[in-house]
N, C-alpha and C positions, 0 to 999 in steps of 0.2 A: 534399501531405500530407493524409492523412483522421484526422480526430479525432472519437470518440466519446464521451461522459460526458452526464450528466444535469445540465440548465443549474437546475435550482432543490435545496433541501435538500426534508426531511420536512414542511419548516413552510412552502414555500412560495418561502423567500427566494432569493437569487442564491447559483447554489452555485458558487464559482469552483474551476478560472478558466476556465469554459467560457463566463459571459456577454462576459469581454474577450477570448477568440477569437471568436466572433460578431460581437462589435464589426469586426474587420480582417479576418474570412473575405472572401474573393469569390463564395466560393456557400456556400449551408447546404442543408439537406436535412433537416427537423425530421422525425422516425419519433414516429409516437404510438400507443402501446397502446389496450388497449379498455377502458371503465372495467367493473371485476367490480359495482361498485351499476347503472347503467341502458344500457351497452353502447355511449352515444356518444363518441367517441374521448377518449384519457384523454391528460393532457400532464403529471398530477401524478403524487407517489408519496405515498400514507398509509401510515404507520407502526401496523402495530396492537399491536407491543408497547410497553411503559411506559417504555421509556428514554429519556434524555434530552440522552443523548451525541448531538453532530452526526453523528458516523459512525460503524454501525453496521451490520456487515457479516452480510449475512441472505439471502433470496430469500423463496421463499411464505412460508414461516412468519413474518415480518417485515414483509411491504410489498401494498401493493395496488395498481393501477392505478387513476387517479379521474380524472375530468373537474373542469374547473371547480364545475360545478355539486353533485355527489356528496363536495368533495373538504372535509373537516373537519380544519381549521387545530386543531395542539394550546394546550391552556390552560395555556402554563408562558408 
């Protein structure tokens, strides 16, 4: 079985239930974008609109690619 989703939310956290497949995979294969602030691979997503809903169905206009380092946790 191959299972694709996005293991954290907007803000960082665990976004299930991809961390508890991970948990029992017997292989993973993490795919990481490039982050659009300094271009070193990106394993988060930034939300740039104001919402506040966990899920939030968008593409460019909504989200960015960030690294650790580039990647800015919201203040709710």
């Amino acid at each position: 079985m191959i299972v694709a989703g996005l293991d954290q939310d907007y803000r960082g956290k665990p976004f299930e239930p991809i961390p508890q497949l991970l948990a029992v995979a017997e292989y993973i294969t993490k795919t990481l974008a490039i982050c659009v602030v300094c271009g070193n691979p990106a394993d988060r997503t930034q939300r740039t609109s104001s919402s506040h809903e966990r899920v939030v169905v968008g593409a460019k206009e909504g989200y960015e690619a960030r690294c650790r380092k580039c990647f800015e946790p919201p203040k709710d």
